[in-house]
DSSP file (Angstrom, degrees, kcal/mol; ACC not computed):
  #  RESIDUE AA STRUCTURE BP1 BP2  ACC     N-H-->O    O-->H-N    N-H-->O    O-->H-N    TCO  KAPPA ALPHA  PHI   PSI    X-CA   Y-CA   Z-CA
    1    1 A X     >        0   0    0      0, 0.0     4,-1.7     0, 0.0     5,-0.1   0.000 360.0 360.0 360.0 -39.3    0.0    0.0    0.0
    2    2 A X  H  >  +     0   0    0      1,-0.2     4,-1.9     2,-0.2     5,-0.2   0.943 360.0  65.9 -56.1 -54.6    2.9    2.5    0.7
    3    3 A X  H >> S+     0   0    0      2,-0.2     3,-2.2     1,-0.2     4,-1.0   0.908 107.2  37.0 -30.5 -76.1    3.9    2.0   -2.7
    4    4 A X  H 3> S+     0   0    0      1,-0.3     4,-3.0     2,-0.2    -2,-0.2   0.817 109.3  58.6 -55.2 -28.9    0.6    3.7   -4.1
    5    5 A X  H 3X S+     0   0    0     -4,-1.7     4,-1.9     1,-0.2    -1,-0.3   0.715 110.6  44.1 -80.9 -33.8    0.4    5.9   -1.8
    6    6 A X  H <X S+     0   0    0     -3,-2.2     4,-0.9    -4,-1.9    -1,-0.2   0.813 110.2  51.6 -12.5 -71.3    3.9    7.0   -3.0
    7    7 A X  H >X S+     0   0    0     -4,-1.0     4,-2.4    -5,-0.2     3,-1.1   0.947 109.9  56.0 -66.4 -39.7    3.1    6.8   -6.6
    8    8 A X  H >X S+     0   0    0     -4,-3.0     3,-3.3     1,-0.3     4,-1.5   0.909 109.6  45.6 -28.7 -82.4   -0.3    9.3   -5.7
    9    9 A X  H 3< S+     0   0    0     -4,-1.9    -1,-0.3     1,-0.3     5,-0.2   0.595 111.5  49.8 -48.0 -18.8    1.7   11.7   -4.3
   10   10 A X  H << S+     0   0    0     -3,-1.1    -1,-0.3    -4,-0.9    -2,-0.2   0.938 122.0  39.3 -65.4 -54.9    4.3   11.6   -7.2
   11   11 A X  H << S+     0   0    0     -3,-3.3     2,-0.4    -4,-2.4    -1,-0.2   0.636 107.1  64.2 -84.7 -24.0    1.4   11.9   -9.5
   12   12 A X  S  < S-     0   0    0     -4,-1.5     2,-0.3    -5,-0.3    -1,-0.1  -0.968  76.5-130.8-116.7  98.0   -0.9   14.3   -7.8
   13   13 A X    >>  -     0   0    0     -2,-0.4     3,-5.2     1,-0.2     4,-1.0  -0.444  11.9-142.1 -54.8 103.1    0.2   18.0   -7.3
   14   14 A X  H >> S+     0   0    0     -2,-0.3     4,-1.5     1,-0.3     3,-0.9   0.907 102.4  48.9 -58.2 -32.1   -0.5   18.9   -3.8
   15   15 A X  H 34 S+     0   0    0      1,-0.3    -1,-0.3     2,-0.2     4,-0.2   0.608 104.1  58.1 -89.6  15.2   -1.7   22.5   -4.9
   16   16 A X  H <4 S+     0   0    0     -3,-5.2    -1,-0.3     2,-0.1    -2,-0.2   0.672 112.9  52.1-100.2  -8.0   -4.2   21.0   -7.8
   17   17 A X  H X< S+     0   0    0     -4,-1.0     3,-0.8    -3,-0.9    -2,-0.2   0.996 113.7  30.0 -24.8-101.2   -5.5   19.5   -4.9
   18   18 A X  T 3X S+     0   0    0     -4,-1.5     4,-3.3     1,-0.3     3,-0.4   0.299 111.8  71.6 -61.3 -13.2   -6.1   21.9   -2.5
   19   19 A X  T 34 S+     0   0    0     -5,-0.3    -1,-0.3     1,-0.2    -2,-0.1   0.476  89.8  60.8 -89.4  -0.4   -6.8   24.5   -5.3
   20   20 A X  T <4 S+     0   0    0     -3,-0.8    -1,-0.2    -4,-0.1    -2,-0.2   0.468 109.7  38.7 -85.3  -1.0   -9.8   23.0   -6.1
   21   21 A X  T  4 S+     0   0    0     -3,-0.4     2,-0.2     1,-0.3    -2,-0.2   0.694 127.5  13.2-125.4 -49.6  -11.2   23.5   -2.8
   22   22 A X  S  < S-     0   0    0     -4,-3.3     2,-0.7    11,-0.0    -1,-0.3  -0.731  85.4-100.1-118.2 178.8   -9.6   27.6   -1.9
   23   23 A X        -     0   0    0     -2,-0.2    11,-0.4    11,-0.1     2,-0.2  -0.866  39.1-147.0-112.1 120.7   -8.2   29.8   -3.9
   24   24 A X        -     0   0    0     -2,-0.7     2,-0.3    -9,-0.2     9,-0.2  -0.488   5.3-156.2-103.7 121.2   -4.2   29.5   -3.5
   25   25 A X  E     -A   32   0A   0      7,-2.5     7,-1.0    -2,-0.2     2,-0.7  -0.566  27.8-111.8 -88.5 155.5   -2.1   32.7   -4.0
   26   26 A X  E     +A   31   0A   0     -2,-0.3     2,-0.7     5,-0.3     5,-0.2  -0.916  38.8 176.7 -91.1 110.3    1.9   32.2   -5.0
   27   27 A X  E >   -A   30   0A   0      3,-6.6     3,-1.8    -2,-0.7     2,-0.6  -0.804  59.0 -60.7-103.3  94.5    3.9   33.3   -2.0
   28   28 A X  T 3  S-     0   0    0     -2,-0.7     3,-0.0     1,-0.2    -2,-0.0  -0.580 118.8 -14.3  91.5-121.0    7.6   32.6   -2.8
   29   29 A X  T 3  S+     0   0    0     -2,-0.6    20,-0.5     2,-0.1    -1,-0.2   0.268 134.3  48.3 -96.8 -22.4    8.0   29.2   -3.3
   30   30 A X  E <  S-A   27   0A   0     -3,-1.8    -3,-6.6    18,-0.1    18,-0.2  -0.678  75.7-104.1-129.6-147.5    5.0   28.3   -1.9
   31   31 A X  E     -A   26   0A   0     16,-2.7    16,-0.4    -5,-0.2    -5,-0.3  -0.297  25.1-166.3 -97.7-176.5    0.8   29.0   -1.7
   32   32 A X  E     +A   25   0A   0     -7,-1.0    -7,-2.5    14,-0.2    14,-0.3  -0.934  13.0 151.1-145.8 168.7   -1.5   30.7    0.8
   33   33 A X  B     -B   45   0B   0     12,-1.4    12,-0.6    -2,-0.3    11,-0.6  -0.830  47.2 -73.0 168.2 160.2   -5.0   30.9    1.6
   34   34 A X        -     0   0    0    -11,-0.4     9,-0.1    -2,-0.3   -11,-0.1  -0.243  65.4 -99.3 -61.9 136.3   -7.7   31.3    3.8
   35   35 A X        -     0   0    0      7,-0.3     5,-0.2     3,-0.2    -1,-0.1   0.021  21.7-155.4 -52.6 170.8   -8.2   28.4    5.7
   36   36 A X  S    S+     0   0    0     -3,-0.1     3,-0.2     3,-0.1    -1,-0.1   0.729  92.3  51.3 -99.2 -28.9  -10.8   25.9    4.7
   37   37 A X  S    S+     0   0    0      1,-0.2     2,-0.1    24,-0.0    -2,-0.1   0.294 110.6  39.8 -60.9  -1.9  -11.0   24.8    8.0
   38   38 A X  S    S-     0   0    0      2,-0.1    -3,-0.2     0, 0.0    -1,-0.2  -0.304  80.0-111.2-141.8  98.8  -11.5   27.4    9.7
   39   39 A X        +     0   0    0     -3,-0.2     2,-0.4     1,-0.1    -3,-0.1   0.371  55.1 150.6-106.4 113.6  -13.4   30.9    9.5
   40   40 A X        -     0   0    0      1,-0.3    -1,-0.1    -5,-0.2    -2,-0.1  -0.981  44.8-148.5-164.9 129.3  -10.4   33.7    9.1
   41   41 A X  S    S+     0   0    0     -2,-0.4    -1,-0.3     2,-0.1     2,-0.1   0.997  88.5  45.4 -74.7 -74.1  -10.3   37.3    7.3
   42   42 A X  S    S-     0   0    0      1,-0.1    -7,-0.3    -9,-0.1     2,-0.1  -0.388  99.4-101.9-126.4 153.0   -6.4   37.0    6.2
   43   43 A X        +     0   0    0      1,-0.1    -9,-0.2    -9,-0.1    -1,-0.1  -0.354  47.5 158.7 -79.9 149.0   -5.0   34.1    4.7
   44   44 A X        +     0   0    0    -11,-0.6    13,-1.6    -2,-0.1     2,-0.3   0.345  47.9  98.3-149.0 -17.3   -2.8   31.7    7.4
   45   45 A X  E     -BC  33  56B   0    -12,-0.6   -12,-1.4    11,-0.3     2,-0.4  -0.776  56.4-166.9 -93.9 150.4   -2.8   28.3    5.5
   46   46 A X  E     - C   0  55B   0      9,-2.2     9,-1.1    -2,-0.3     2,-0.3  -0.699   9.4-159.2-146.9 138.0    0.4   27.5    3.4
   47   47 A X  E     - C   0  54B   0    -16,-0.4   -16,-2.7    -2,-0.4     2,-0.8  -0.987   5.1-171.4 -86.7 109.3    1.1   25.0    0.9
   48   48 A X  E  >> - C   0  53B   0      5,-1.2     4,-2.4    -2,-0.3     5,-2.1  -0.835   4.9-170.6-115.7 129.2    4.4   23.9   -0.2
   49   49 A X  T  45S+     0   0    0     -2,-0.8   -34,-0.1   -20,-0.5   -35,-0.1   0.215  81.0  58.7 -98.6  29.3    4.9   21.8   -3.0
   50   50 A X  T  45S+     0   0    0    -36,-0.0    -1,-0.2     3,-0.0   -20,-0.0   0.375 115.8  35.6 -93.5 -18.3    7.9   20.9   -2.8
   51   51 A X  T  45S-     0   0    0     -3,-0.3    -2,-0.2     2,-0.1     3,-0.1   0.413 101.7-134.7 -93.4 -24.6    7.5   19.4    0.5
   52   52 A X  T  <5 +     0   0    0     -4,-2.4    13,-0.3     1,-0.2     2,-0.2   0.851  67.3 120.0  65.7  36.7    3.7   18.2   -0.6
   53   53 A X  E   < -C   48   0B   0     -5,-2.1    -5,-1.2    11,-0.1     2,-0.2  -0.641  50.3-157.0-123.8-171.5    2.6   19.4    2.7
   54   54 A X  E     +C   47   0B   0     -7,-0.2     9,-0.9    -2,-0.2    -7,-0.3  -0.867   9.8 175.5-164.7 141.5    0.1   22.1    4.2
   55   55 A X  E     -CD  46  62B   0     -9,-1.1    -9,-2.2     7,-0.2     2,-0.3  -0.860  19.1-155.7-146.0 148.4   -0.4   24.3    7.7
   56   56 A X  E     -C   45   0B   0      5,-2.7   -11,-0.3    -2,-0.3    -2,-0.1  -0.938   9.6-155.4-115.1 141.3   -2.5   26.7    8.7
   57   57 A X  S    S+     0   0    0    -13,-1.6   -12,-0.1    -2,-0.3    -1,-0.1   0.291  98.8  54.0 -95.2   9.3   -1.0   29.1   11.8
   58   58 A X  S    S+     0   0    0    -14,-0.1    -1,-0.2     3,-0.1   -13,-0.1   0.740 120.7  20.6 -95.8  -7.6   -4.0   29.8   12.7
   59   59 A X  S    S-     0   0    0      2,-0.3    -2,-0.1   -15,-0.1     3,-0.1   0.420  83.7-131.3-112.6 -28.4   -5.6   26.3   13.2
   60   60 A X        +     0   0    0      1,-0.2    -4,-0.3     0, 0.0    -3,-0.0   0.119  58.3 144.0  94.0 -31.5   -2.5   24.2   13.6
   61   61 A X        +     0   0    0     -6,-0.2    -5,-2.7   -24,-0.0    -2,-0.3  -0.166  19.9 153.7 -56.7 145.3   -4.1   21.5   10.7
   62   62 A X  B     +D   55   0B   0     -7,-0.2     2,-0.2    -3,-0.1    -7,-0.2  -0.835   6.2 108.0-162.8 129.3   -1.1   20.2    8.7
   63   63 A X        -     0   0    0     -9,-0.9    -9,-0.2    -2,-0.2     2,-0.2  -0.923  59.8 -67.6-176.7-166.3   -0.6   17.1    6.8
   64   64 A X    >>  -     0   0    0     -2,-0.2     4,-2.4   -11,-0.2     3,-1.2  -0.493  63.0 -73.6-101.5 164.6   -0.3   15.9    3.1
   65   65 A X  H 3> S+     0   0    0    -13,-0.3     4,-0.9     1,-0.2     5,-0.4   0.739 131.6  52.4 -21.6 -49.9   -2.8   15.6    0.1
   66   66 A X  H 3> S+     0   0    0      1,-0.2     4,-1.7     2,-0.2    -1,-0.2   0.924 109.2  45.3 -63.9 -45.5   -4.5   12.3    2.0
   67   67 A X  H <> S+     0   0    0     -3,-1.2     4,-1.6     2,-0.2     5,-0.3   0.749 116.7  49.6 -67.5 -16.2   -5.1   14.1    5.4
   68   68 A X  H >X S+     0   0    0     -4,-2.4     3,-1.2     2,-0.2     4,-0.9   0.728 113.5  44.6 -80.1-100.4   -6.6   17.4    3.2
   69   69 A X  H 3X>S+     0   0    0     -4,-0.9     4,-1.3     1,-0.3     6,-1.2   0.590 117.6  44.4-173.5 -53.1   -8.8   15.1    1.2
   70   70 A X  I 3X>S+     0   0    0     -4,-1.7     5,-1.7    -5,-0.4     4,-1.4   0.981 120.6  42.2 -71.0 -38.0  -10.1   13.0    4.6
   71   71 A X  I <<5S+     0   0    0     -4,-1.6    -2,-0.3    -3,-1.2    -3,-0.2   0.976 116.5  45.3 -34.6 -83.8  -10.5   16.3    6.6
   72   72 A X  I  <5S+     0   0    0     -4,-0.9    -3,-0.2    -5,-0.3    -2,-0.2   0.741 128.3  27.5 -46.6 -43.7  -12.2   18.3    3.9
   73   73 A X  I  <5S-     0   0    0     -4,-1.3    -1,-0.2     3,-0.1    -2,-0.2   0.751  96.6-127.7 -83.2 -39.4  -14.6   15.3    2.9
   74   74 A X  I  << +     0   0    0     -4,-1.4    -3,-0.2    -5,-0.9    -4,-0.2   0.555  61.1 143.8 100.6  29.9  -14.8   13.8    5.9
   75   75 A X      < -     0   0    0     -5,-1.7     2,-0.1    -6,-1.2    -1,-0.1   0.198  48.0-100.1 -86.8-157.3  -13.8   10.4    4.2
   76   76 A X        -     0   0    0     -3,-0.0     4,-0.4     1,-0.0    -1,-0.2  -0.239  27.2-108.0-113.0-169.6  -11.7    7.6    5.4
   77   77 A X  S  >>S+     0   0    0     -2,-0.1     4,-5.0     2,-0.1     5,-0.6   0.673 126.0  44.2 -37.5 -56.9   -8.1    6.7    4.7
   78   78 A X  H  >5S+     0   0    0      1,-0.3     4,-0.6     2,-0.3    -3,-0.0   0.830 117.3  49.6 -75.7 -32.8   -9.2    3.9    2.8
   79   79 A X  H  >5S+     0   0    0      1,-0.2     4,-1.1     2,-0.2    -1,-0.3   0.826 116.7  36.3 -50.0 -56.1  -11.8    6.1    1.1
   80   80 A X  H  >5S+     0   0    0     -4,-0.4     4,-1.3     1,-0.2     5,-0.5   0.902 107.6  63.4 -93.4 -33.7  -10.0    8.7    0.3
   81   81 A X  H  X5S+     0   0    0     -4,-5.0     4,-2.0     3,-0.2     5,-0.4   0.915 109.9  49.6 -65.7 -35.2   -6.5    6.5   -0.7
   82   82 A X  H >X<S+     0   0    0     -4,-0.6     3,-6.4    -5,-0.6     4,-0.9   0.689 112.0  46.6 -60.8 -91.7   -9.1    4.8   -3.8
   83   83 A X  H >X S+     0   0    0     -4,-1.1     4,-1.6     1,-0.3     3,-1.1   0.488 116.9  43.6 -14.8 -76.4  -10.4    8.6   -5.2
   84   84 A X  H 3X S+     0   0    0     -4,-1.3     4,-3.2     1,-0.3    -1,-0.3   0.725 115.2  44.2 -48.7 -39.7   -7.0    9.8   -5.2
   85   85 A X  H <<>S+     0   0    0     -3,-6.4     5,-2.6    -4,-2.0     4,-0.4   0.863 114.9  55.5 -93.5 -25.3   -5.2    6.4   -7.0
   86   86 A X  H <<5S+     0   0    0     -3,-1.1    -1,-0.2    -4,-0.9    -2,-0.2   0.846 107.8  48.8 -17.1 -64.5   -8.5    6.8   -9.3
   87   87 A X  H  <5S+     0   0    0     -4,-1.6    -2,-0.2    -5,-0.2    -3,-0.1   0.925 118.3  39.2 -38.4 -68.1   -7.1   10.4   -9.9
   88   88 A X  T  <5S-     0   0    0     -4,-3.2    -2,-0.2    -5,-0.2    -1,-0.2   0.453 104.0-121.4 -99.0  18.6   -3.8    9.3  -10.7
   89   89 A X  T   5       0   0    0     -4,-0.4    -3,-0.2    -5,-0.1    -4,-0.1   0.878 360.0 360.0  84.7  34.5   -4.4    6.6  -12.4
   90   90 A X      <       0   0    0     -5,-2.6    -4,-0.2    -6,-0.1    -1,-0.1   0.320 360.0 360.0-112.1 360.0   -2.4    4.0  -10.2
């Protein structure tokens, strides 16, 4: 299972991800945006893609494409590990 879960993330661009769900600014090297998890005037959640990771400093939530996708949806692991290998075609 680690394997796909590998090949996803290879395959799957953590900010085509998360850009389907807020709308993601270019900071630098990475994104920002208002959380989705939580209710916030100025943006405090962060995307890096080069790392394939995510935090908000205002919420503390942080993890990769799979914990965004189980959070946001409310899905499972196991749920959410199908969509995504669906996605990418693994």
């Amino acid at each position: 299972m680690s394997q796909a879960v590998q090949q996803i993330k290879e395959r799957i661009s953590i900010t085509d991800v998360i850009g389907g769900y807020v709308r993601l600014e270019k900071a630098g090297n990475n994104f920002r945006a208002r959380c989705p998890f939580h209710n916030e005037k100025t943006p405090s959640f962060f995307v890096s893609p080069s790392r394939g990771t995510y935090r908000c400093f205002g919420c503390s939530k942080s993890g990769d494409i799979f914990s965004f996708i189980e959070e946001i949806e409310g899905l499972t692991f196991k749920e959410t590990l199908l969509r995504l290998a669906s996605q990418a075609g693994v």
